[in-house]
Each structure stands twice: as C-alpha cells, then as structure tokens.
C-alpha positions as CSV (number, residue, x, y, z in Angstrom):
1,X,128.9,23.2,95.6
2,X,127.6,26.0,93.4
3,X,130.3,28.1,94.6
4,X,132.7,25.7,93.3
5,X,131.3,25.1,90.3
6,X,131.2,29.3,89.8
7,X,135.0,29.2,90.7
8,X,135.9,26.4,87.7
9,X,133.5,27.9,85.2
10,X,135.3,31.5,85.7
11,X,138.9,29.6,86.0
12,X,137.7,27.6,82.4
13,X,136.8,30.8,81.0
14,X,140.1,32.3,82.0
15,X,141.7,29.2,80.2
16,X,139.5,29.5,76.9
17,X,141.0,33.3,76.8
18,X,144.7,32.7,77.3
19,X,144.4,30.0,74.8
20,X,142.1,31.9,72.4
21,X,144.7,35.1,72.7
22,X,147.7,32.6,72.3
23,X,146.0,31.1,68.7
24,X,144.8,35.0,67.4
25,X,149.0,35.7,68.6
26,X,150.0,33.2,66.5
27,X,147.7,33.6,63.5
28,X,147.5,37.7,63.2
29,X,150.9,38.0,65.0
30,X,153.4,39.2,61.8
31,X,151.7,41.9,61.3
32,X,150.8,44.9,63.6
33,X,149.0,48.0,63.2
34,X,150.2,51.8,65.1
35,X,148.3,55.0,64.7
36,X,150.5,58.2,65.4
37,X,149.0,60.0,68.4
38,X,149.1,63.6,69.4
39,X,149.4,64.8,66.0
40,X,146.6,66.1,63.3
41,X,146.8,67.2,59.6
42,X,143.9,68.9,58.6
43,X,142.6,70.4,55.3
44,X,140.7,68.3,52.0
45,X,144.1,68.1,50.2
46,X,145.7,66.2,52.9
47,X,146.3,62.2,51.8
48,X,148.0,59.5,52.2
49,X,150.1,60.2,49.1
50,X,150.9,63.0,51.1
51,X,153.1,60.8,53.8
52,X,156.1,58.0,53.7
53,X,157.5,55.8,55.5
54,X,161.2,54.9,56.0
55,X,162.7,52.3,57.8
56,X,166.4,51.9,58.9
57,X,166.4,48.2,57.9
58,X,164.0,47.0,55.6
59,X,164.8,43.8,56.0
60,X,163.1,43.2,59.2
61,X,159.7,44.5,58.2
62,X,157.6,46.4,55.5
63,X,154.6,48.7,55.3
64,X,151.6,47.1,54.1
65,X,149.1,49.7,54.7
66,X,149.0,53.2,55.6
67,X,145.5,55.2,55.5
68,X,144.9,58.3,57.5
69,X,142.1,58.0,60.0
70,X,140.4,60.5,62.5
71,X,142.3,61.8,65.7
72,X,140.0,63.4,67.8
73,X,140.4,67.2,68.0
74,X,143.8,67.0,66.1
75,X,142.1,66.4,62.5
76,X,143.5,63.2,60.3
77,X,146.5,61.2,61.6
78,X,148.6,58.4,59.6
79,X,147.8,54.9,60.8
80,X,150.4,52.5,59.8
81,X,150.2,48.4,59.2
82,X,153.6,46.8,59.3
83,X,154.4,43.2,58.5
84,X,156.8,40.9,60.0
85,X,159.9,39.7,57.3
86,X,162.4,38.1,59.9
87,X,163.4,38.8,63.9
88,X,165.3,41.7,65.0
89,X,164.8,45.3,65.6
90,X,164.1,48.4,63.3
91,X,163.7,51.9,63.4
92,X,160.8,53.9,61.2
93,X,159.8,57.2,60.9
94,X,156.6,59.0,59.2
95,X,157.3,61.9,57.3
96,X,155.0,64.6,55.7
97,X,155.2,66.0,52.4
98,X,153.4,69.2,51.7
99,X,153.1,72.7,53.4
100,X,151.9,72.8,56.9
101,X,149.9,76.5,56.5
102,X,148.8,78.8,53.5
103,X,151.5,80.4,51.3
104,X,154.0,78.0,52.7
105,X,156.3,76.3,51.0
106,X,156.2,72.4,50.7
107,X,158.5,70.4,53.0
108,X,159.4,67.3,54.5
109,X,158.1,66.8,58.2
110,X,158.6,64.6,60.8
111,X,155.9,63.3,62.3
112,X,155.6,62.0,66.4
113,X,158.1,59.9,67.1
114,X,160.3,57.4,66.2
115,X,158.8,53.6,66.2
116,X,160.5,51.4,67.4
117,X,159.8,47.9,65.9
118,X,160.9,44.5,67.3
119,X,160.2,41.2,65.5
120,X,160.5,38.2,67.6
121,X,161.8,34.6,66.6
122,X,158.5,33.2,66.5
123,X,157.5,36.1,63.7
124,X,155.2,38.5,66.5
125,X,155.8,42.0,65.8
126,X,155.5,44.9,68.2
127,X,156.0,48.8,67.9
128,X,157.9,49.2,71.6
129,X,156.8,52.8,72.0
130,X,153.3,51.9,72.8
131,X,153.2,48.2,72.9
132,X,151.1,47.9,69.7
133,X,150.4,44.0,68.4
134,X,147.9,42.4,67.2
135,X,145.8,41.6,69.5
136,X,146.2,44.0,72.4
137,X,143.1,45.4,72.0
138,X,141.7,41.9,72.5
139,X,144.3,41.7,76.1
140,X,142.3,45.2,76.9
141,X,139.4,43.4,76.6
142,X,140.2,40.2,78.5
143,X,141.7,42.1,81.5
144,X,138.5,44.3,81.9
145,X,136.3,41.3,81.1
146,X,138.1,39.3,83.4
147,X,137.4,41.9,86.2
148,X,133.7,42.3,85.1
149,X,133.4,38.2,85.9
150,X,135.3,37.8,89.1
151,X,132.9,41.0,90.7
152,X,130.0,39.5,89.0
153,X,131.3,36.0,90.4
154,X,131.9,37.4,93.7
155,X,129.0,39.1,94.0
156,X,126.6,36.2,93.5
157,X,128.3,34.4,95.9
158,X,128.1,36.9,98.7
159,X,124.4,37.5,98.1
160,X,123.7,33.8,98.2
161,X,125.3,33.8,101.4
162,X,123.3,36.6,102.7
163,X,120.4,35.3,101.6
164,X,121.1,32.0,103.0
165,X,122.2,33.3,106.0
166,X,125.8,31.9,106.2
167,X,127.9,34.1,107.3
168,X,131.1,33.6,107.1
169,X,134.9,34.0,106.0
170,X,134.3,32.7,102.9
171,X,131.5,35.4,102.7
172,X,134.2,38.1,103.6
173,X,136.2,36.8,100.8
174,X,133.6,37.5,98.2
175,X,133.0,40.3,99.5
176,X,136.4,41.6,99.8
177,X,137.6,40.7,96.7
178,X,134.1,42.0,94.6
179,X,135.2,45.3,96.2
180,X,138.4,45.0,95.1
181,X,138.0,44.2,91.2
182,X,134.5,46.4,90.9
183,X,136.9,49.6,92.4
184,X,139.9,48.2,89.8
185,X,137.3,48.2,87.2
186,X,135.7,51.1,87.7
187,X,138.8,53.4,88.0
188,X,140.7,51.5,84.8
189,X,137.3,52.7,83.0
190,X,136.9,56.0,84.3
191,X,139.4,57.4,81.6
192,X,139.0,55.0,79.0
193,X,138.7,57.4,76.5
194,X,142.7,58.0,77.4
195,X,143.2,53.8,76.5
196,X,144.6,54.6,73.3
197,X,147.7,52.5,73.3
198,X,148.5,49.2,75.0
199,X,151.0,51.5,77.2
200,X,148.1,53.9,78.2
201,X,145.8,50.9,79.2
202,X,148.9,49.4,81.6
203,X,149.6,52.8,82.8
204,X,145.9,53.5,83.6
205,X,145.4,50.0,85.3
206,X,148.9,50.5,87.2
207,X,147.7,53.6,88.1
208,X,144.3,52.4,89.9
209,X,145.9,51.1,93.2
210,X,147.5,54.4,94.2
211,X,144.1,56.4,93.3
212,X,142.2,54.2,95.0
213,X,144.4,54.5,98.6
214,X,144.0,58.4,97.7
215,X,140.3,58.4,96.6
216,X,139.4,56.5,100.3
217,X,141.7,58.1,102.3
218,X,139.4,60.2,103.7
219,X,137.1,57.6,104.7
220,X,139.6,55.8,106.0
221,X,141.5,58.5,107.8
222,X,138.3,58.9,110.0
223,X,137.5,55.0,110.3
224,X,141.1,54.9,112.0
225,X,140.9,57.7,114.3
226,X,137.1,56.2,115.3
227,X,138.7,53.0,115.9
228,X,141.4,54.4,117.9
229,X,139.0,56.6,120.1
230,X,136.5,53.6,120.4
231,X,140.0,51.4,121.9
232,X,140.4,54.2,124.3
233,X,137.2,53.9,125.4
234,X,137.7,50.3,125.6
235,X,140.6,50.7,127.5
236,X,138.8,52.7,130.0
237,X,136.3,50.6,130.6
238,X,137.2,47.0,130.5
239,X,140.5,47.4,130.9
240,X,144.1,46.5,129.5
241,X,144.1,43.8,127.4
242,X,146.3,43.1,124.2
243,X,143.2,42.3,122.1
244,X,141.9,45.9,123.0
245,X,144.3,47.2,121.6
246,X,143.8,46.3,117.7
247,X,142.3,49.5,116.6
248,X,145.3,51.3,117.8
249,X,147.3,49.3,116.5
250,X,145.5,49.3,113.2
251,X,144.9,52.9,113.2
252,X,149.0,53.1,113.6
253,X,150.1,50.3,110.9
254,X,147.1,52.3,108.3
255,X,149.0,56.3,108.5
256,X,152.6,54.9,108.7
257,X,151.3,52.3,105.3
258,X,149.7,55.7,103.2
259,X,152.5,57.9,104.4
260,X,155.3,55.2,103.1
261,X,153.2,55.1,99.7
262,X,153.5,59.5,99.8
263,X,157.0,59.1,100.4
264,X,158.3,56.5,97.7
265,X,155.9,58.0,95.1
266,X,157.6,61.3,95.6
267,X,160.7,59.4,93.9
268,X,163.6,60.7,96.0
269,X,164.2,58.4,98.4
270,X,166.7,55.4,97.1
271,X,167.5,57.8,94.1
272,X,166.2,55.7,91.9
273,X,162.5,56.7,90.9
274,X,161.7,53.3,89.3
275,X,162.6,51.7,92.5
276,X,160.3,54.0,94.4
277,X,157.5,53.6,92.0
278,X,157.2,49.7,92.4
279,X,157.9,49.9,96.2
280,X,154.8,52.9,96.2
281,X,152.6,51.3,94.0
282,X,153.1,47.7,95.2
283,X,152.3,49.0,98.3
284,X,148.9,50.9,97.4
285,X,147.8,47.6,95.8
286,X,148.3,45.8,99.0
287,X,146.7,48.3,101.3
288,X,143.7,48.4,98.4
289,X,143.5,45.2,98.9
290,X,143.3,44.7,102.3
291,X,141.3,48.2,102.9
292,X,138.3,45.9,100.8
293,X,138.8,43.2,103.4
294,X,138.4,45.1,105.8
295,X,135.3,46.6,104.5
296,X,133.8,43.4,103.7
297,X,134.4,42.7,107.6
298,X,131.9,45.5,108.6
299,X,129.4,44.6,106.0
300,X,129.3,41.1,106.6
301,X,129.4,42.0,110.8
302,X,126.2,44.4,110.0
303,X,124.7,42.0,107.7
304,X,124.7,39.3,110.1
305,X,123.4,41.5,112.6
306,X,120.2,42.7,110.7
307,X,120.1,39.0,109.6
308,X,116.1,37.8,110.5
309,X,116.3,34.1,111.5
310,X,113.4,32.1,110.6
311,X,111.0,30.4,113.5
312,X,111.8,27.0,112.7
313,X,114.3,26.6,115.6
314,X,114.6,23.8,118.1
315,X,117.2,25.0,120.0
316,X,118.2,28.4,121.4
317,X,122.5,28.7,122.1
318,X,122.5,31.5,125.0
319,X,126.4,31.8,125.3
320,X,127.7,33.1,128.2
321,X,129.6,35.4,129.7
322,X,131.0,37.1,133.5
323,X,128.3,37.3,135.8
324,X,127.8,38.8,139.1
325,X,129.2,38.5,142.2
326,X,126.2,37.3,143.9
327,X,125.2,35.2,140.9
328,X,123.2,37.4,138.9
329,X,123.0,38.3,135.8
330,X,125.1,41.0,134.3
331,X,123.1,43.5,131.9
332,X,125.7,41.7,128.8
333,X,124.4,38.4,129.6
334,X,121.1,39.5,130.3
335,X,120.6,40.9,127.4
336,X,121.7,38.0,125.4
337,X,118.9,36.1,127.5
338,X,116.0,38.8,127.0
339,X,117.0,38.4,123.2
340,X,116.8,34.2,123.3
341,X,113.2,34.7,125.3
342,X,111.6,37.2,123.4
343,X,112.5,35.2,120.1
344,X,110.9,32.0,121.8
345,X,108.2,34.1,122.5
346,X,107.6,35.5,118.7
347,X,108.1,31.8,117.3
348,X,105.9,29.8,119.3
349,X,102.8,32.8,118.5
350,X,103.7,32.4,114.9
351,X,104.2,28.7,114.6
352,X,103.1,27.2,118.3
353,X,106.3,25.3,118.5
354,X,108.4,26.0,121.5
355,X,112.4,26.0,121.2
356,X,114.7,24.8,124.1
357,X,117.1,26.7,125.7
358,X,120.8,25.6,125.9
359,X,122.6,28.3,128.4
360,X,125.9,28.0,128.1
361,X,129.2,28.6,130.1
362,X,131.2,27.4,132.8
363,X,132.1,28.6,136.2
364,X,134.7,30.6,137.0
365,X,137.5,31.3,139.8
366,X,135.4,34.3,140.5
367,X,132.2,33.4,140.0
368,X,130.1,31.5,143.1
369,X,127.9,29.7,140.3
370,X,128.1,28.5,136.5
371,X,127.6,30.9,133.8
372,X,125.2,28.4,132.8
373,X,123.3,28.2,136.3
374,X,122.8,31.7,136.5
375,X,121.3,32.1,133.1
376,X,119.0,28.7,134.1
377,X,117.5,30.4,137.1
378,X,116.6,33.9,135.2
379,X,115.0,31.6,132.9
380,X,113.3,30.3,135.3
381,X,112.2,33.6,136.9
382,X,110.2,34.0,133.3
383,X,108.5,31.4,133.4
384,X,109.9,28.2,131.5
385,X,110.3,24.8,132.8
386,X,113.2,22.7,133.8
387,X,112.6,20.2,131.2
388,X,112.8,23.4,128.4
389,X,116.1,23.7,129.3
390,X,119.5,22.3,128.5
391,X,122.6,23.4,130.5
392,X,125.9,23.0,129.1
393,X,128.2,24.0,132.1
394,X,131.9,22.8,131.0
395,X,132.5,25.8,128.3
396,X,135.3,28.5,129.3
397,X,135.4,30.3,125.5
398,X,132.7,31.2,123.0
399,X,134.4,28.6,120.8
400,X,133.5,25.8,123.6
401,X,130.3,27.5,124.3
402,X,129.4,26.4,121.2
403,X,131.4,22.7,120.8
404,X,130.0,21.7,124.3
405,X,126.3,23.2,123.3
406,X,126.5,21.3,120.3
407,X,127.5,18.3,122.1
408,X,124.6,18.6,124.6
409,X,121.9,19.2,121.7
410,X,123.0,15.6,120.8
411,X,122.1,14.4,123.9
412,X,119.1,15.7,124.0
413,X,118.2,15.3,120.5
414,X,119.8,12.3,119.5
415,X,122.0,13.8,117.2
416,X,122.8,17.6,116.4
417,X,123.2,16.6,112.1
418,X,120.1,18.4,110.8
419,X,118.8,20.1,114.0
420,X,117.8,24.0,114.0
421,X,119.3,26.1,116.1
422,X,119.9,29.9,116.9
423,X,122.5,31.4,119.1
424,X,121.7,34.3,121.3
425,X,124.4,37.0,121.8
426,X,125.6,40.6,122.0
427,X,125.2,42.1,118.7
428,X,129.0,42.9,118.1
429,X,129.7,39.3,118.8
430,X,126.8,37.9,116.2
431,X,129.1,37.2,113.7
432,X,131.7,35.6,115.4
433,X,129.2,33.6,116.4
434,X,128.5,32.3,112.8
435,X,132.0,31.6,112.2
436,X,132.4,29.2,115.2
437,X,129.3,27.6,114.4
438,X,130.7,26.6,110.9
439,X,133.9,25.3,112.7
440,X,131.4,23.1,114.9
441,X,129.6,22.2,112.1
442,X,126.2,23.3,113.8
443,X,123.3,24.8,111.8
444,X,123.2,27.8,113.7
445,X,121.9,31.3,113.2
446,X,121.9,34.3,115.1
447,X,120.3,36.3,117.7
448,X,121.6,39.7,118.4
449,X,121.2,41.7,121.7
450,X,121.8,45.4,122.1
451,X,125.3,46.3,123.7
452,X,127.6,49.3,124.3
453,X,129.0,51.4,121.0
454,X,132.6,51.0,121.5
455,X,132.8,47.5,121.2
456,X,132.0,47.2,117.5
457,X,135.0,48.7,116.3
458,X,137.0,46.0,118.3
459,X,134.9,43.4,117.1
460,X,135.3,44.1,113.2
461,X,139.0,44.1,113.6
462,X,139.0,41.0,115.8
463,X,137.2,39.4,112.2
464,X,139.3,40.9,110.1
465,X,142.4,40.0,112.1
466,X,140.8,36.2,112.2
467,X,139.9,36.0,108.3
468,X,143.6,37.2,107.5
469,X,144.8,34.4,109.5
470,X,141.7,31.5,108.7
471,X,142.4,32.4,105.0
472,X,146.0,33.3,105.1
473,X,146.7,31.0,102.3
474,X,144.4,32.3,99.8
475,X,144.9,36.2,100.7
476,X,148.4,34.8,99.9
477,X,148.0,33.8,96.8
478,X,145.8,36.8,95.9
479,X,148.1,38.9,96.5
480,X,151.0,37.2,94.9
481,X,148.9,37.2,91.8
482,X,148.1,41.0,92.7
483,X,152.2,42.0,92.6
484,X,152.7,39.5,89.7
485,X,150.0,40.8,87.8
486,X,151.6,44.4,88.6
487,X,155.4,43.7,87.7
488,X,154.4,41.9,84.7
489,X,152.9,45.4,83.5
490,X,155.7,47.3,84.4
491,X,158.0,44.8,82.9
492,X,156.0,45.6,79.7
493,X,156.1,49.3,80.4
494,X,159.5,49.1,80.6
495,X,160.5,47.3,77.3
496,X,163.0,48.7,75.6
497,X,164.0,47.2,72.1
C-alpha cells in the first residue's frame, strides 16, 4: 500500500511539473534569452555599445536586452534577450565594433554563429541553434529532478522490502530500475559544467546510454564468460538440459548486443549516420536497461540469501528434490534438511517453541519411496516425533512443493492465512523460493543450505529470465517510455527552422 501511494505521489509530482512548465511556457514564452558561446572579448573598454544586432526580418522579433556577461576562460561574451512580435522564422547576427588587438584598426566582426529564431503560432520563441526558450533551464531541472525522485523512490521501496524480508519481482524492479536512473543521473551530471545550452543538456543525456554499456563493459564481459564457464560446468555435471544452457545463451545474445552498438555507432553501415546513431544508441539504452535488471537479480538472489529469518516460525517447508536409489538422502536434499533442523534447533533455545516440519515432494518413476518419506525418516533418525511432522507427498515441482505444503499447513493448522512459516532449501534456489511463496500467497521466508558454485550463475538467469517474463508488461512500458523519451530528444536535436 505504501508502495502505491509512493508511485501516485511521484506520478502527481510529475503532473504538477508538466503543468507548472506548460503555465511558465505560456506566461514567459515571447521572449527568450541566448548567450553566444565559444567566444570572449576581453579588455575594460569592451561594452555593450560596442556590439549590434541585426536581424533579416524584424518583423518577427526584436532585441530587448543585450548585456555582456562572463564566459569562462574566454573573457565577456554578448547575451542577447529577444522578444516575440508574430510567428515565423528569422535570421540574426551579433556583430562587434571596435579593434580586436592593440594598434588595430576598428572593424566590424562577426561574432559565433548565426541564430536562428523561430516564433511559433502560439507566440513561444526559440533560437534553433541551441534550443534556447524560456524555460529550458527549468526542463533541465525537471528531467534531473525527475531522476533524483524515481532512484530515491525506488530505492525506498527496495530497502523496505529488504528489511521486510519480501523478496520478490517487484523488489527486482526497484531495484533495477534505481540502478538504472541513479547511473542516468550520475553520468548526465558528471559534465554538467558542459550543460550550457538546452542542445548540450539532450546531447549529454543522449549520450549516457552508450557510456554506460562502455563504462560496464568490462564488468560485464567477465560476468558473461563466468556464466558461460559456470553452464559448462553445468553441462558436465548434471547434464543436457535447455534450462542449462541460459548462460550461454546469455553470454552469446550480451557480445553480439555490444558489438551491434560498435558497429552502428561507427556510422557506416546503412550510409546514413543518423540512422545508425538511433539504431546504436537505442540499442545501448536497452541493453543499460536490462544490464540493471539483471543486476538487481544478483542482488536481490544474495540478499535473500544472507536474509536472517526471525524465530517465530510454526512451520518449516523442506522442499524436495531426487533422492537415492535406495531411498536415502542425496547430499542436495540433505542439506536442505540439516538447514530446517538446525534452525528448529536455534529457535526453540531462543524462544522454547518448537516449529513443525512439512517435507515436501512426491515420488518419482525412479525413486522406490516419496521425496517426502525419505526426508520423514532422516528426520526421524534426529530425533523428532511423528506428530512434528507434516508430509506433503503429491508435489512433482518446487511451485507444487509449495501449493501442496501450503495446503497441508491448513490441515494441520486450520487455516494457512496468518501462519509463519520458513522454507528450507539450497541457497541458489532461496529466492525462487520467495517468489513462489508470494504466488501461493504463503507467509514464507527462507532457509538457505550450502550447495555447489556453478549453480548460482544459472539460478540468477533463471530469475532474471522469470522477472522479464512475470513483469513483461511493465518492462514494456519502461522501455517504450525509455525510446520515446530518446527520440523525442533527438527529434529536438534535430530541429531545423
């Protein structure tokens, strides 16, 4: 509920700033101020009596001010106010009257280049050269601001998740996109000194996908080829199986992505280099994009990992998985029991309240017993009681490991609504775990047990394969605003009057 409320208050803010813009636009919009870059005049004598101003047709707009303020390195430079008389387009041109060095003789200078002014039918003027209105400054503002919020947003969300211990896709998504607009942010400000014109600003923000696919490319170069080794070792050791192939295949679709976005940013290839910019940079924006989903995957995997649940549980989910031929347990499944008893263990010394067991998992063509069975008896073995433990033996996936437990703890319980529970499994599989939990609408937290290295690359890519596809529709629309967002600015860039 907070979450929602977080979402309308930043979408209302969002509102209040279009509309605000749209009023300042309409009240401030005849007029528009440009200060000539790149050039410098230097010297006490220099003044504004000292330049002019002439425009091909002065019956589309006027000078109203011109003053001469600082430029940096370059010494004083004109700044020019022009007002709005009727729509069209006109040309100006600064010129300089006086001698440019000692013992010179006084002449008539151009100065930069030639503005290009367009008044539109609703009065808003706009030099075209460097996109300078009225209130693009304040646009500079909002689209930075608006950046600041949706991280800040994001990132409360995702901590309260943490905190909460609800781990989920919707935690991804925070994540993914706080990484996303914190790295936008970041790189848009890194040369804001440079943000001197309107243009400038949408060529810096433009410019922040394609350095960030460069700046991680390193990073991510070595993530793939770990992935891809990890699926080897996969493949070795459990086998062919589509699903072990993912970081292969992710590994694959990553290089051919980056070296497409080398390629079309080199401009040569459909011989038309503003073609090959938007297919480049749309590009990088995707793969940035998706690069912070993917991130947020492994955070949120290790976060729910290190993840301490509290000893308030009634019921401990041990979900299964192969066991032995002779109906033992496998050192997987064992070790996802070990980390159910030894938890039952620590909570009953802390609180002296003991937690049932629900083993979970059905019997396969393979397998002489249940999954379920088999864990039953091991606990047995250690010690509990019959009547400490709940078998759920129907299950043939994690999903129904889960359902089925769920269904059993309602039983037992009288109803699951409100219950606590953990869920016992191999650490690489914890957070998959909270996921199907939420789907079962189970109050369930969990457990991890140690396992083997080369399955956690697999599992990441599993979740981030399932969160594309769970939240397909919003990563849809986020990146549709992503590439709208995009052409817009290059649509501005593009202007010409």
């Amino acid at each position: 509920m907070r979450t929602k409320r977080r979402y309308f208050a930043l979408l209302a803010v969002i509102t209040l700033a279009i509309l605000g813009t749209s009023i300042y636009n309409m009240i401030t919009g005849g007029t528009c101020t440009v200060k000539m870059l790149n050039n410098g005049f230097g010297g006490n004598e220099i003044n504004e009596d000292c330049f002019t101003v002439k425009l091909d047709d002065p019956s589309i707009a006027e000078v109203t001010r011109l003053r001469l303020v600082n430029n940096g390195n370059f010494g004083k430079t004109p700044e020019i106010t022009f007002k709005a008389l009727k729509s069209g387009t006109a040309s100006a041109q600064v010129y300089y009257h006086g001698a440019l060095g000692d013992g010179q003789e006084e002449t008539e200078t151009v100065v930069g280049e030639e503005l290009r002014l367009y008044v539109s039918p609703m009065g808003m003027i706009t030099e075209t050269n460097t996109l300078s209105f009225s209130s693009w400054k304040l646009i500079e503002a909002e689209v930075l601001g608006f950046l600041l919020l949706t991280f800040v947003v994001m990132m409360i969300s995702f901590f309260e998740c943490m905190r909460k211990g609800r781990f989920s896709y919707s935690m991804v998504g925070f994540g993914g996109v706080a990484m996303y607009c914190g790295f936008m942010l970041l790189l848009s400000l890194y040369d804001i000194q440079w943000m001197n014109t309107f243009r400038n600003f949408l060529v810096n923000i433009s410019d922040t996908g394609l350095a960030f696919v460069i700046l991680t490319s390193p990073f991510m170069i070595l993530l793939a080829a770990a992935i891809a080794f990890s699926n080897i070792r996969l493949l070795c050791c459990e086998g062919f199986r589509p699903q072990n192939m993912l970081g292969i295949g992710l590994a694959a679709v990553w290089m051919l992505g980056v070296i497409a976005i080398i390629i079309f940013d080199s401009r040569i290839i459909t011989g038309n280099s503003s073609i090959d910019r938007d297919i480049a940079y749309s590009l990088a924006y995707v793969y940035s994009f998706f690069e912070c989903m993917l991130l947020s995957v492994i955070v949120c995997a290790f976060l729910a990992v290190r993840f301490k649940a509290p000893f308030d549980k009634q019921y401990l989910l041990i979900l299964g998985c192969c066991i032995r031929k002779d109906g033992t347990l496998t050192p997987i499944l064992k070790g996802r029991a070990d980390a159910a008893i030894d938890f039952e263990r620590r909570q009953f010394a802390a609180t002296g309240r003991h937690a049932k067991f629900v083993p979970s998992g059905g019997q396969g063509n393979d397998e002489v017993i249940s999954e379920s069975e088999a864990i039953k008896r091991y606990l047995m073995e250690q010690g509990y009681p019959e009547e400490q433990i709940v078998k759920e033996d129907k299950s043939v996936n994690t999903f129904q490991n889960i359902k089925f437990s769920r269904d059993r703890i309602a039983e037992d319980a009288g109803t699951y609504e409100g219950v606590k529970a953990a869920f016992a499994t191999t650490n690489y599989h914890v957070f998959r775990g909270y996921i199907l939990s939420r789907k079962n609408g189970l109050d369930a937290q969990g457990i991890s047990a140690k396992t083997k290295w080369y399955f956690y690359p697999n599992a990441f890519l599993r979740e981030f394969v399932g969160v594309t596809f769970e939240k397909k529709f919003s990563i849809c629309v986020m990146v549709f605003l992503i590439l709208l967002g995009y052409t817009l600015g290059l649509h501005l860039l593009d202007i010409k009057m």
